[in-house]
MARMI-621966 format. One record per residue (C-alpha): residue in three letters; x, y, z; residue number from 1. Coordinates in steps of 0.02 Angstrom, whole numbers. Example, Ala and Ser with C-alpha at 12.3 -4.5 7.8 and 13.67 -1.06 7.14 Angstrom:
2
ALA, 615, -225, 390, 1
SER, 684, -53, 357, 2
//
This chain:
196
UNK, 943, -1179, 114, 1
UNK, 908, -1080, 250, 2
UNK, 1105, -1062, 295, 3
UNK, 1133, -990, 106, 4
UNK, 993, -868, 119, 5
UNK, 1063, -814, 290, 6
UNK, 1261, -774, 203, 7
UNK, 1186, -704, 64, 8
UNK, 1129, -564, 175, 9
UNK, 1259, -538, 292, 10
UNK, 1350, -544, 123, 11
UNK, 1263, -368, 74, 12
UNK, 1333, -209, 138, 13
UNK, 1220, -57, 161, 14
UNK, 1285, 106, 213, 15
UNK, 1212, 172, 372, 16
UNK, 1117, 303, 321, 17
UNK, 1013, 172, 187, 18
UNK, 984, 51, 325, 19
UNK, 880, 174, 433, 20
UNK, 795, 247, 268, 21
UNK, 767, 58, 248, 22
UNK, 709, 28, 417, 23
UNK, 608, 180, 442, 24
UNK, 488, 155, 273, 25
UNK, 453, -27, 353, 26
UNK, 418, 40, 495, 27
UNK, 297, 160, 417, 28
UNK, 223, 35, 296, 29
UNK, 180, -80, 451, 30
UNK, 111, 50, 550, 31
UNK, 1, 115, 429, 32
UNK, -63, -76, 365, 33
UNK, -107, -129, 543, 34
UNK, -225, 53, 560, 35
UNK, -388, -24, 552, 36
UNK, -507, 41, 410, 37
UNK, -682, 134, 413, 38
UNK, -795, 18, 321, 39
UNK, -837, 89, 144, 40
UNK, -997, 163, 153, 41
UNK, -1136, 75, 50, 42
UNK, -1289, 128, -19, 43
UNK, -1451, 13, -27, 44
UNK, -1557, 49, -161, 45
UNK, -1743, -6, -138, 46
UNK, -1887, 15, -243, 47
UNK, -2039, 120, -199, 48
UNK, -2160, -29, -174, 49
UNK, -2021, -118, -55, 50
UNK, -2013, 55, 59, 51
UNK, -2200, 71, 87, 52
UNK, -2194, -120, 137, 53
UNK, -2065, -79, 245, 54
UNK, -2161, 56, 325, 55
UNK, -2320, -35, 311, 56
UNK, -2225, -161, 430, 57
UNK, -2152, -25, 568, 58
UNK, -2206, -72, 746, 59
UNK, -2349, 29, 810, 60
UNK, -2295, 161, 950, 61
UNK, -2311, 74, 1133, 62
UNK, -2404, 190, 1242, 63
UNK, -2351, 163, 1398, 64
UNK, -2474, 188, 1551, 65
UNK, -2424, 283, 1711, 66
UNK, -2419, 181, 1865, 67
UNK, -2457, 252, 2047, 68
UNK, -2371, 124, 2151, 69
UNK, -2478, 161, 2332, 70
UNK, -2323, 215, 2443, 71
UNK, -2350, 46, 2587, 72
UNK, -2299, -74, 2447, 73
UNK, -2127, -19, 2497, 74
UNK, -2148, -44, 2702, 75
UNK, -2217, -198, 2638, 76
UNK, -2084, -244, 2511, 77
UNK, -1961, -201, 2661, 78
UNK, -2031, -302, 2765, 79
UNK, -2096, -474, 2675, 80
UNK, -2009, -458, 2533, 81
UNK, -2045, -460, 2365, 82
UNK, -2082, -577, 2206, 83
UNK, -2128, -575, 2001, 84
UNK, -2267, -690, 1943, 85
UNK, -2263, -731, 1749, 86
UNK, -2422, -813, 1701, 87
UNK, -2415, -936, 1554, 88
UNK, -2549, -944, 1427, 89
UNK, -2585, -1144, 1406, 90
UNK, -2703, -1110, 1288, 91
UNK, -2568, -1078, 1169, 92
UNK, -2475, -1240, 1192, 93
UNK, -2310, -1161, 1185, 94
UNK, -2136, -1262, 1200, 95
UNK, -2036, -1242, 1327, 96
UNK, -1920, -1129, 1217, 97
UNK, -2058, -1021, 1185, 98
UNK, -2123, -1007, 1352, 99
UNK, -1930, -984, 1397, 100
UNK, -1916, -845, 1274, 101
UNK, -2092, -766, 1319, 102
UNK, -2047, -760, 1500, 103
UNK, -1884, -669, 1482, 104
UNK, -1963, -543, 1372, 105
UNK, -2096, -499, 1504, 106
UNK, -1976, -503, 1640, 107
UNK, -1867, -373, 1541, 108
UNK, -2038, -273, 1538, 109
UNK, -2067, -282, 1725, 110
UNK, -1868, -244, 1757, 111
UNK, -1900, -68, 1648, 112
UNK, -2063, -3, 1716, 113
UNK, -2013, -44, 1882, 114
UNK, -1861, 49, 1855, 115
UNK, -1971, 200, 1794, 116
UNK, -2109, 194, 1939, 117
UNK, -2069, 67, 2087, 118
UNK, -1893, 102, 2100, 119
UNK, -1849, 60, 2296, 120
UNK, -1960, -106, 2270, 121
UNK, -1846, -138, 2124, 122
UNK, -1692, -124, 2236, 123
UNK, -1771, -245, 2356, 124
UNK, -1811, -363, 2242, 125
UNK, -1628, -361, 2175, 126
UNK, -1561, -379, 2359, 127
UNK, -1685, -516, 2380, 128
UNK, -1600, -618, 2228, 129
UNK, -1742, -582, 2109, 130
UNK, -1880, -717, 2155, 131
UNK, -1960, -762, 1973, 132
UNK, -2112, -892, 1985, 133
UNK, -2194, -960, 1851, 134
UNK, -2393, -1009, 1835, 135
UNK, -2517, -1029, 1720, 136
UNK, -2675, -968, 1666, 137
UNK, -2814, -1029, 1509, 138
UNK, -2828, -884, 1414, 139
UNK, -2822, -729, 1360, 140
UNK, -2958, -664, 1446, 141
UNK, -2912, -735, 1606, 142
UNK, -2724, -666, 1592, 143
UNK, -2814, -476, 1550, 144
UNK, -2922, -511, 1700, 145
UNK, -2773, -529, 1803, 146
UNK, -2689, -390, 1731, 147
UNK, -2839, -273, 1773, 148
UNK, -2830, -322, 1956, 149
UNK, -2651, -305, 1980, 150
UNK, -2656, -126, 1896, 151
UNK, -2795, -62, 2022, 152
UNK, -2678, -132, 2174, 153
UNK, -2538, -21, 2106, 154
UNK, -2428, -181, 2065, 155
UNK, -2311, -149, 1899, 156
UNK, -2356, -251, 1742, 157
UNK, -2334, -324, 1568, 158
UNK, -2431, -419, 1460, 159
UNK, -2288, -467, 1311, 160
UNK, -2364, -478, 1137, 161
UNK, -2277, -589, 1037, 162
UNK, -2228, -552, 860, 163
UNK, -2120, -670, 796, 164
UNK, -2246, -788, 701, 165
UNK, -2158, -947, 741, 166
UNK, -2264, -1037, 851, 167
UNK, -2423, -921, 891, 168
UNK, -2506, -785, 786, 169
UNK, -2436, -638, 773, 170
UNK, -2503, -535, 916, 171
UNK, -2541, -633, 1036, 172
UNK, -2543, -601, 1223, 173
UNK, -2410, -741, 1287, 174
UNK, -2359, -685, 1456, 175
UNK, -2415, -586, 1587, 176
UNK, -2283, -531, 1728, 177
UNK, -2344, -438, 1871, 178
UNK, -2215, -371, 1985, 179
UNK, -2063, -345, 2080, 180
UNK, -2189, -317, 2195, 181
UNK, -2243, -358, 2389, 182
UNK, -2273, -552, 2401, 183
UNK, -2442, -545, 2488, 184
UNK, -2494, -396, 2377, 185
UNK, -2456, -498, 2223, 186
UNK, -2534, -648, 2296, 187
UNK, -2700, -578, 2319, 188
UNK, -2699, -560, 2096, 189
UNK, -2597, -727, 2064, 190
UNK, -2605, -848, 2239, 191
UNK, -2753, -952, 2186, 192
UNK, -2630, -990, 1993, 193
UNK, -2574, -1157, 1993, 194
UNK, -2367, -1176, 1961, 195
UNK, -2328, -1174, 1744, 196
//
């Protein structure tokens, strides 16, 4: 079959100049079928009462507090090297998932405000290979205790609020991270924790 569809077209004669008319349109039909296509635009059409739920449910504002970092936590960094603590709520009885997912938020936290006010402790850290240790506290007071201290020694932190509403109530304080920081400056707020 596929010998009689082969002389069949070396049976057909085309004159030159219709074979590069020919050949030229498929050229041009290919090129412009593989151009990739803008999406169509949509429209979404919502209801009044579905917009004012949706604004009703629009994250509040975070208001982010300055952070003097004293200027020895760097010698210090420097010299001893530096750490994060994230401090597990057990109160919560969490899975390890959760706690999984919790602690990666916070650390994310820590990573950006460091970024924004301990910068050259930040670099350390990351030279260091980013020393992450996990403990755990019994509740929420305790973890805004901790929190408190680390704040008045200068140390960068995060308390993560969850939001998700799969395993805790919306709003909760999961995780605490304190640091990149100085190890000895971060143990005096988290040394005595026992390991999560």
């Amino acid at each position: 079959m596929v010998r009689s569809y082969l002389s069949t077209l070396s049976s057909v004669e085309l004159p030159l100049w219709q074979a590069l008319l020919l050949g030229g349109a498929a050229l041009l039909v290919g090129s412009y079928v593989s151009q990739p296509q803008p999406p169509k635009p949509t429209t979404c059409t919502t209801s009044k009462k579905e917009e004012d739920e949706q604004t009703d449910k629009q994250p509040e504002e975070k208001v982010e507090e300055p952070l003097e970092v004293p200027h020895q936590h760097i010698k210090l960094a420097q010299n001893e090297g530096t750490k994060m603590v994230l401090v597990v709520r057990t109160d919560l009885k969490m899975t390890g998932g959760k706690v999984a997912s919790q602690c990666a938020h916070a650390t994310l936290e820590c990573f950006r405000r460091a970024l924004k006010y301990a910068p050259e402790i930040l670099k350390v850290w990351e030279y260091m290979g980013q020393a992450k240790i996990t403990v755990k506290c019994r509740s929420q007071s305790e973890m805004e205790e901790l929190e408190a201290n680390a704040r008045k020694l200068g140390l960068v932190t995060h308390m993560f609020k969850d939001d998700s509403r799969t395993q805790v109530a919306s709003g909760a304080l999961t995780v605490l991270g304190v640091g990149p920081g100085p190890i000895s400056v971060i143990d005096k707020v988290t040394g005595h924790l026992k390991l999560y």
